[in-house]
BAVO-562653 format. One record per residue (C-alpha): x, z, y. Coordinates in Angstrom, 1 decimal, padded with zeros to 4 digits. Each point is the difference from the previous one (the first is absolute). Layout:
N
- X; Z; Y
...
***
This chain:
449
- 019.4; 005.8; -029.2
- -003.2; -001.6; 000.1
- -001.0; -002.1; 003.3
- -002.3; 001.4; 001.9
- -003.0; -002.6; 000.5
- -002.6; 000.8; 002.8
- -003.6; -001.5; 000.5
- -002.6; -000.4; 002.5
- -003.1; -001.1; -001.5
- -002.5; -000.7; 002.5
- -003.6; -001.1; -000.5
- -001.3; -003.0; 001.9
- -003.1; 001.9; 001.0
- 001.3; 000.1; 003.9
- 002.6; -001.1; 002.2
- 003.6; 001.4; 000.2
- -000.6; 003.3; 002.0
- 002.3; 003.0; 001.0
- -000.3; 002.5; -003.1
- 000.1; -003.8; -002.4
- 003.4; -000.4; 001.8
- 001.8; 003.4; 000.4
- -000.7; -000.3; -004.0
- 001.4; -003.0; -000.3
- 003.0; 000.4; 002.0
- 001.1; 003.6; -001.0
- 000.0; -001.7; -003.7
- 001.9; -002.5; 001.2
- 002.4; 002.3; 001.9
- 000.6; 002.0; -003.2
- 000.7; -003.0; -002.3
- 002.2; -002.0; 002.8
- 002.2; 003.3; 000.4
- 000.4; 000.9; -003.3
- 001.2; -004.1; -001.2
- -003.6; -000.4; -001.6
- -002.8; -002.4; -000.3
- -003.1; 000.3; 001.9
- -003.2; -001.8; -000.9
- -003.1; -001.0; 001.0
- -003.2; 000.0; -002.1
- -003.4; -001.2; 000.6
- -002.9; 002.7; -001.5
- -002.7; -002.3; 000.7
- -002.5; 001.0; -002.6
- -002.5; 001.8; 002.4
- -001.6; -004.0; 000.1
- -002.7; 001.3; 002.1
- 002.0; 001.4; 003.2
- 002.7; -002.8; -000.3
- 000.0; -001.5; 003.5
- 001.1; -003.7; 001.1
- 003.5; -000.1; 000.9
- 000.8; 003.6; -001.2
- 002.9; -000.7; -002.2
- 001.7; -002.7; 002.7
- -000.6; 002.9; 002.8
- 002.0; 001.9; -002.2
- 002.9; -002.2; -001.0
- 000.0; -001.3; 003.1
- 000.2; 002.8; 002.4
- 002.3; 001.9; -002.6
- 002.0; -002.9; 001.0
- 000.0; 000.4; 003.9
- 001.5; 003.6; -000.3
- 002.7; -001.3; -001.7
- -000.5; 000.9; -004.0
- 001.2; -002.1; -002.5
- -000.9; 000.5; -004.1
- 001.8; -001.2; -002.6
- -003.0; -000.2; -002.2
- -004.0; -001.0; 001.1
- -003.2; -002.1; -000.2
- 001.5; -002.8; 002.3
- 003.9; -000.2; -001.3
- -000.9; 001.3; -003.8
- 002.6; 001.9; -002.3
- 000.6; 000.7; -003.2
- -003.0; 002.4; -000.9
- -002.4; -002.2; 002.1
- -003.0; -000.9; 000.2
- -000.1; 002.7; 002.8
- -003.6; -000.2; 000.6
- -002.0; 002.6; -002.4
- -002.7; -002.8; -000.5
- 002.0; -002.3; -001.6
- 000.9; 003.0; -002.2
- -002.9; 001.0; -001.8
- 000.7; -000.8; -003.3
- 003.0; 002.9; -000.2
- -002.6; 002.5; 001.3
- -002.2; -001.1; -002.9
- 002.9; 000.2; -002.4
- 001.0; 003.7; 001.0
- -003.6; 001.2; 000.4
- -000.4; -001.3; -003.8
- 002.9; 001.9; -000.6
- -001.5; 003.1; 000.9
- -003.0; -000.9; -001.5
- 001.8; -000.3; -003.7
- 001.6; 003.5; 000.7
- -003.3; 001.7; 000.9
- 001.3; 000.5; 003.6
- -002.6; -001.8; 001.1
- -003.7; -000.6; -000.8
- -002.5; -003.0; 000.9
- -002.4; 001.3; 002.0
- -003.2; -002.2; -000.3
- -002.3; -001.3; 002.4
- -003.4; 001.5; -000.9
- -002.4; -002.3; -002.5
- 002.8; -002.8; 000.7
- 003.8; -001.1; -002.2
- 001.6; 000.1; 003.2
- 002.6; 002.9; 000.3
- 002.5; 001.6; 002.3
- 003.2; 001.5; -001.3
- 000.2; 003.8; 000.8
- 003.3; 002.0; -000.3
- -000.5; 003.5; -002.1
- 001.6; 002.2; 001.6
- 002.0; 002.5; -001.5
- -000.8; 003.8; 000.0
- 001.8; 002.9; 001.5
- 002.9; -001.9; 001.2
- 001.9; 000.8; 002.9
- 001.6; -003.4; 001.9
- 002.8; 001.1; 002.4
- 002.2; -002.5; 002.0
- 002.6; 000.5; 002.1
- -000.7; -002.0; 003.7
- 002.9; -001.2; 002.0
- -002.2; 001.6; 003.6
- -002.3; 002.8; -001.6
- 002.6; 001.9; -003.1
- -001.9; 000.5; -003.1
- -003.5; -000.8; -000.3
- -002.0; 001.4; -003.2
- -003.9; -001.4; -000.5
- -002.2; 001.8; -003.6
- -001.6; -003.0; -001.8
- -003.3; 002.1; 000.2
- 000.2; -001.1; 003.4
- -000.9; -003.4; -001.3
- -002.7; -001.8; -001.9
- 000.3; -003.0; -002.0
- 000.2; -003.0; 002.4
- -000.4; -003.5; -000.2
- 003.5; -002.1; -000.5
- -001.9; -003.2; -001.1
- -003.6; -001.1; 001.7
- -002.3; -001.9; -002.1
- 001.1; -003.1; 001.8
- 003.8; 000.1; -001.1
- 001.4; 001.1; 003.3
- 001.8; 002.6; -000.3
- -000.1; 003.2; 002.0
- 002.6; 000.5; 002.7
- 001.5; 003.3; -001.6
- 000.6; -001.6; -003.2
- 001.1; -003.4; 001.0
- 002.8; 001.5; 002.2
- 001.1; 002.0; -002.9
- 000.5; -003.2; -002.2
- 001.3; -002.0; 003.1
- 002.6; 002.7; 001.3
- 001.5; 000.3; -003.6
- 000.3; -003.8; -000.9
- 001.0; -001.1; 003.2
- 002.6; 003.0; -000.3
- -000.7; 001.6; 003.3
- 002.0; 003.6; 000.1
- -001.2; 001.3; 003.4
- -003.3; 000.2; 001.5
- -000.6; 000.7; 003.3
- -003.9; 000.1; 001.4
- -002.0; 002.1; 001.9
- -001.1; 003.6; -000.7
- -003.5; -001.1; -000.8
- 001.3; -001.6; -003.4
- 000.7; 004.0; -000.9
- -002.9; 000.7; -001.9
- 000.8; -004.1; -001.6
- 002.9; 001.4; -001.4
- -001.5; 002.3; -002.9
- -001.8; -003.3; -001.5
- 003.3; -002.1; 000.1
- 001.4; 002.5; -001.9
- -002.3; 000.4; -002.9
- 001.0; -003.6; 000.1
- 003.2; 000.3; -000.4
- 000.0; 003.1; -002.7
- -002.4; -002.1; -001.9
- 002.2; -003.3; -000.2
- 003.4; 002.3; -000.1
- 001.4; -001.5; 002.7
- 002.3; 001.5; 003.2
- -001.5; 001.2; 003.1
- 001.3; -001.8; 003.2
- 001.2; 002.6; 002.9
- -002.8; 000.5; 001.8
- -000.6; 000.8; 004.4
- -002.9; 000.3; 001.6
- 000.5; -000.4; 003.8
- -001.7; 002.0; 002.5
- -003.0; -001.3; 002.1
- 000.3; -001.5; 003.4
- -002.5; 001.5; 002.1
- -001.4; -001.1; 003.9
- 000.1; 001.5; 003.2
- -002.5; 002.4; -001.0
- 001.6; 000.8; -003.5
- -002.3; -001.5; -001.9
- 001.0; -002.3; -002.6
- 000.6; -003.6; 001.1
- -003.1; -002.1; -001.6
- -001.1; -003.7; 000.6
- -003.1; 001.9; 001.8
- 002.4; 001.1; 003.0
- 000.0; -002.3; 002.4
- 002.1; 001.7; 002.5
- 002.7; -001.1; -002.1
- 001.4; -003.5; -000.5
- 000.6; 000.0; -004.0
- 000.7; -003.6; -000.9
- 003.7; -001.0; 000.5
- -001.6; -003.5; 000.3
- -001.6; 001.3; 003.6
- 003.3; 001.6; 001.2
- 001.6; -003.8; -001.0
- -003.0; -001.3; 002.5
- 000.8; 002.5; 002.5
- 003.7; -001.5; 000.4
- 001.5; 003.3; -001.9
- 003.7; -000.6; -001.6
- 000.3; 000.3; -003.8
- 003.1; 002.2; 000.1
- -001.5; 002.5; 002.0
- -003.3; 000.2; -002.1
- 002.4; 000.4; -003.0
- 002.6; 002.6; 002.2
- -003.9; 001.5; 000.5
- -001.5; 000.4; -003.4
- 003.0; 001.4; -001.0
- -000.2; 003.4; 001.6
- -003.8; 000.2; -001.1
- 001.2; 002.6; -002.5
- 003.5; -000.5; -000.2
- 002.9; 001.6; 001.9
- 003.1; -001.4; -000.1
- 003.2; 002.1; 000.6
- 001.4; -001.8; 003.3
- 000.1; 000.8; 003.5
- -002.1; -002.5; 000.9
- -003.1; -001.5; -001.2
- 000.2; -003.4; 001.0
- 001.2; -002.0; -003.3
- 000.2; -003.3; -001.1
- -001.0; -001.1; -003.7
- 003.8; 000.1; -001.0
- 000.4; 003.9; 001.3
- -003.2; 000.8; -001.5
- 000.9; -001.2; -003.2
- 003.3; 001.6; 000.1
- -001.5; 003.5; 001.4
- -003.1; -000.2; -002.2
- -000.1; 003.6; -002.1
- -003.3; 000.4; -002.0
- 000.5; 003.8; 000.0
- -000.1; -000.2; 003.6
- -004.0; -001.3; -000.2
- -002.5; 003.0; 001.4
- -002.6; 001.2; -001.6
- -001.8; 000.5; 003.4
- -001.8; -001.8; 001.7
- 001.0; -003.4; 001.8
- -001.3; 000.1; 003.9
- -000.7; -003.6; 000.9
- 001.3; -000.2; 004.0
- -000.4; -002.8; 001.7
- 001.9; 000.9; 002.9
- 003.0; 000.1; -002.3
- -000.6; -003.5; -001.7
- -000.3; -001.5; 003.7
- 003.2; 002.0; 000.6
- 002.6; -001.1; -002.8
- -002.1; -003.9; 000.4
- 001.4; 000.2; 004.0
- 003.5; 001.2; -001.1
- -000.1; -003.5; -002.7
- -001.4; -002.3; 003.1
- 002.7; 001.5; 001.8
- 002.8; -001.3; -002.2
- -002.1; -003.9; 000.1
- 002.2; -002.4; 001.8
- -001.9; -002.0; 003.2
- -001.2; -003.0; -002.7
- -001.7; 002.3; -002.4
- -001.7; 002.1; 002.7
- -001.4; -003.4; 001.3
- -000.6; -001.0; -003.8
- -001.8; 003.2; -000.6
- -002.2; 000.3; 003.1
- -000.5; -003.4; 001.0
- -002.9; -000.6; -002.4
- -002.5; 003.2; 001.2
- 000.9; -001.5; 003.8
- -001.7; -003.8; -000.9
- -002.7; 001.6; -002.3
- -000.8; 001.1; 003.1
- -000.2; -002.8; 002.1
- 002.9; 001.6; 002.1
- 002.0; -003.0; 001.6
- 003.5; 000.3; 000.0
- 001.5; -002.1; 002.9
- 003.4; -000.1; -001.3
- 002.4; 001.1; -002.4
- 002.4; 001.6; 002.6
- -003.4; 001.9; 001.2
- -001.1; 001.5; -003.4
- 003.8; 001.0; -000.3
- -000.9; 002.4; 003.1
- -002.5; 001.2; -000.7
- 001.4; 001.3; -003.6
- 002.8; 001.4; 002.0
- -002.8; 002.4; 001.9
- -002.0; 000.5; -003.0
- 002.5; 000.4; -002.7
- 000.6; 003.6; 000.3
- -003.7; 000.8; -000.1
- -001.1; -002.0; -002.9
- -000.7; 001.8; -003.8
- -001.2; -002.8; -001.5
- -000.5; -004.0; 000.7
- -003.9; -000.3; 000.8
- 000.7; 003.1; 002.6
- 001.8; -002.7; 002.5
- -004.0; -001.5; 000.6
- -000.7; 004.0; 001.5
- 002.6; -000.4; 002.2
- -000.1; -002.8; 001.2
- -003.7; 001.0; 001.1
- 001.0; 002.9; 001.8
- 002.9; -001.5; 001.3
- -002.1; -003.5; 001.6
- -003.4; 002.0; 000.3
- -001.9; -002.3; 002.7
- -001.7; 003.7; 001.1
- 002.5; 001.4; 001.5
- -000.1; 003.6; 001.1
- 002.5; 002.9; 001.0
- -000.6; 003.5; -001.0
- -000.5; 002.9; 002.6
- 003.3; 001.4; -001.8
- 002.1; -003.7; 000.5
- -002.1; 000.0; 003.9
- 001.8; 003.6; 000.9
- 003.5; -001.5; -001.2
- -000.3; -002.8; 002.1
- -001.2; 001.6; 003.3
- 003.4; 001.8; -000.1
- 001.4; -002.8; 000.7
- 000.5; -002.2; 003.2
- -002.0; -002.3; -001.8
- -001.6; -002.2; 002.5
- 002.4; -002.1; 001.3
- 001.9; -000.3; -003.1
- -003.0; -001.4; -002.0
- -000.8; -002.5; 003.2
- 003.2; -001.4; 000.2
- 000.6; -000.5; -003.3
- -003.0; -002.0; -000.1
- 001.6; -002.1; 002.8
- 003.2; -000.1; -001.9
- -001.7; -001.6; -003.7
- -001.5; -003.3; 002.4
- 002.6; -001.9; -001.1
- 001.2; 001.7; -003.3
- -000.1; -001.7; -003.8
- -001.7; 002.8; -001.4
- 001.7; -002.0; -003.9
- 002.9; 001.4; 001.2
- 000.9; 003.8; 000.1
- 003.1; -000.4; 001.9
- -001.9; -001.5; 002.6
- -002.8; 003.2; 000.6
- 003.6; 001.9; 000.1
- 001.5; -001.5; 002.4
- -003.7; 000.2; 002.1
- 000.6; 004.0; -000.3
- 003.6; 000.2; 001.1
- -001.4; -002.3; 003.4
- -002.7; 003.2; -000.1
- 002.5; 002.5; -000.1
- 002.2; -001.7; 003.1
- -003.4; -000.5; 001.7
- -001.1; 002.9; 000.0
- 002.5; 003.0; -000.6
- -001.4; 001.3; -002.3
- 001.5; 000.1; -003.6
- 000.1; 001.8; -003.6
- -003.2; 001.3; -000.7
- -001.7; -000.9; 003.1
- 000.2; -003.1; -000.9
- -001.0; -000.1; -003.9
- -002.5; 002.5; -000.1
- -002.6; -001.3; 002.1
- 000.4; -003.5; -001.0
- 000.1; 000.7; -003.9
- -003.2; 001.8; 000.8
- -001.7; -001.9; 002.0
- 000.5; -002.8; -002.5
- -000.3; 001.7; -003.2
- -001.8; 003.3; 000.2
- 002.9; 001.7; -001.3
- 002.9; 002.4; 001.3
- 002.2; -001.0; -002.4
- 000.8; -003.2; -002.5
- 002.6; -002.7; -000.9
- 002.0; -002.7; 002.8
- -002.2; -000.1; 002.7
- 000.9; -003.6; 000.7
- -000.9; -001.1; -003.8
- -003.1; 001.7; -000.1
- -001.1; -001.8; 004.0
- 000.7; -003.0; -002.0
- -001.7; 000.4; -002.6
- -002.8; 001.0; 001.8
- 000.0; -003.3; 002.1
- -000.4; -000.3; 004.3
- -002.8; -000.5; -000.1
- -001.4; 003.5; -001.4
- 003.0; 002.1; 001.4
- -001.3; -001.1; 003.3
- -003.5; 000.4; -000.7
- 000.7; 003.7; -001.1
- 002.3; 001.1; 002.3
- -002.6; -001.2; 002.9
- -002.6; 002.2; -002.0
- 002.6; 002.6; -000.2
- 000.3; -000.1; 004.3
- -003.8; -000.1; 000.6
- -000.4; 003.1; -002.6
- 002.8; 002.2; 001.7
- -001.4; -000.7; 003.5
- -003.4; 000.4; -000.4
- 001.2; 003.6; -001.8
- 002.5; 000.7; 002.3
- -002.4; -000.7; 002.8
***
């Protein structure tokens, strides 16, 4: 049996964005379960659009998710070079073949000796493939005119060149998205004319946005470049666990997977042909199950960087360990903890009509004075200390449970509800727990009054 050998063949005309990547990876999924190759090649031939930096956003952020390829522009391989530039002179050599079987004709520039190769193409012939996604897909060669495989420049054009890559570089699958359909009739006029074997082609549904329109660089409601969710303090795995349901289901009971369960799972008759919704409620979902699993260290590694781009001061090391304990739970991804943090140390502080209700039920009054009595003296570094300050409240005043947590966690947060009371008054410092729970008495007497 033949082994299978995947591709993704990206052009360095962007960076590495969403559709670029589910390509990528569902051809590397396919060639890693199935004991193959997977390879990257560089179609770089569109000189114009080629952007700065391109191919190393590729490579590089390829990386990050976690793909390796055993073949490439930066590690080479045994049907390099891998960039179609440095290839020109096979394109010439195959188009000249065409040209001595009359399968081709020059196609002069007017009043000039300068010509383009066009490929003649053949008349009532039926091309049929059978897709891996879509089943069999039939396409009339009236449908097409003759087209351009050779501009009078020597570049080559990309439905040709891929033809002439994917057989000499021995590629047996292709996966790419649906919009290469109407590609596929060219390649294989191609492929006829040179009597050589057509890879297994799948096209892959579209990924669409919020509004089901097709994901395009022009939708900025959408971040696109995995570079940006990198910025954002996003975690590679769960991009990749992400990207992988864009299309895809696997047969599990759940859907959070790591690159080895994907690659054993990975079924390429299980890709839809419907499709793809983008949600990015479900991305911050699985990245907050990943940051879940991140030991203390790696929390602090991942977050600590969007905290002192901000100027945020962190007093100590046993203080930012706090307050990741509070915020942990309600972070999706690293550059989020910044939000929080905001909301959570807010120098305007207000308490909602709603949060002002819940409080009054309370015997709130002398619980929120003598606690501010009780903190004089406390070393607001250490939790234990604000505890022991609310078991003195509860002997103090009677008054215990609920009565006791409700109105100060309010008065001092805003909120009904949240993580240890004590590690959050610390966090929050004497200084403004004070300050707010004074504004909290003045408010609730002047509207009890």
């Amino acid at each position: 049996m033949k082994k299978f050998r995947a591709r993704y063949a990206p052009s360095p005309t962007g960076l590495l964005h969403i559709g670029n990547a589910r390509t990528a990876l569902f051809n590397y999924l396919f060639a890693r379960h199935h004991g193959g190759d997977f390879i990257i090649r560089i179609e770089d031939t569109d000189v114009l659009r080629n952007v700065k930096d391109g191919e190393k956003s590729q490579l590089e952020n390829l990386s990050w998710l976690g793909m390796t390829w055993d073949e490439g522009p930066d590690i080479g391989g045994k049907y390099a070079p891998y960039h179609q530039l440095k290839r020109l002179d096979l394109y010439k050599e195959y188009a000249n073949i065409l040209l001595e079987k009359g399968l081709a004709y020059k196609d002069y520039k007017e009043g000039s000796q300068e010509y383009a190769v066009r490929f003649k193409v053949p008349k009532d012939v039926t091309y049929t493939f059978d897709d891996v996604i879509r089943g069999r897909l039939s396409f009339d060669s009236k449908e097409v005119e003759d087209w351009i495989i050779l501009k009078d420049n020597g570049i080559p054009t990309y439905n040709f060149a891929v033809v002439i890559d994917d057989h000499f570089m021995e590629i047996t699958h292709v996966f790419r998205g649906e919009e290469h359909i109407t590609n596929t009739p060219k390649q294989l006029m191609v492929y006829d004319a040179f009597g050589w074997e057509y890879p297994t082609f799948g096209h892959m549904t579209i990924i669409v946005n919020e509004n089901k329109k097709k994901l395009s660089k022009r939708d900025t409601d959408t971040v696109q470049f995995i570079s940006d969710y990198r910025k954002m303090g996003y975690l590679p795995e769960a991009v990749l666990n992400f990207l992988s349901l864009l299309g895809w289901s696997p047969q599990s009971e759940t859907e959070i997977l790591n690159k080895e369960e994907l690659i054993k799972l990975f079924d390429e008759h299980r890709l839809s042909a419907a499709p793809s919704y983008f949600d990015k409620d479900k991305l911050a979902f699985i990245n907050s199950r990943y940051m879940k699993q991140l030991t203390l260290d790696q929390l602090k590694d991942l977050t600590r960087p969007f905290l002192v781009e901000k100027g945020i001061l962190i007093p100590s090391e046993t203080w930012f360990e706090n307050l990741l304990m509070i915020l942990k739970d309600r972070l999706s991804f690293g550059a989020e903890i910044v939000k929080y943090y905001e909301a959570f140390f807010h120098d305007t502080f207000t308490i909602s009509d709603e949060m002002q209700q819940e409080i009054k039920a309370f015997d709130f009054e002398p619980v929120l004075t003598q606690f501010l009595e009780e903190i004089k003296t406390v070393d607001f570094d250490q939790p234990t200390e604000i505890e022991v300050a609310i078991k003195n409240l509860v002997a103090k005043t009677g008054i215990k449970g609920k009565g006791i947590f409700m109105p100060l966690r309010i008065a001092s947060t805003g909120e009904a509800h949240g993580p240890s009371l004590p590690v959050s008054l610390s966090l929050l410092g004497k200084t403004k727990v004070s300050e707010r729970i004074e504004q909290t008495l003045r408010l609730l007497k002047g509207v009890t009054q």
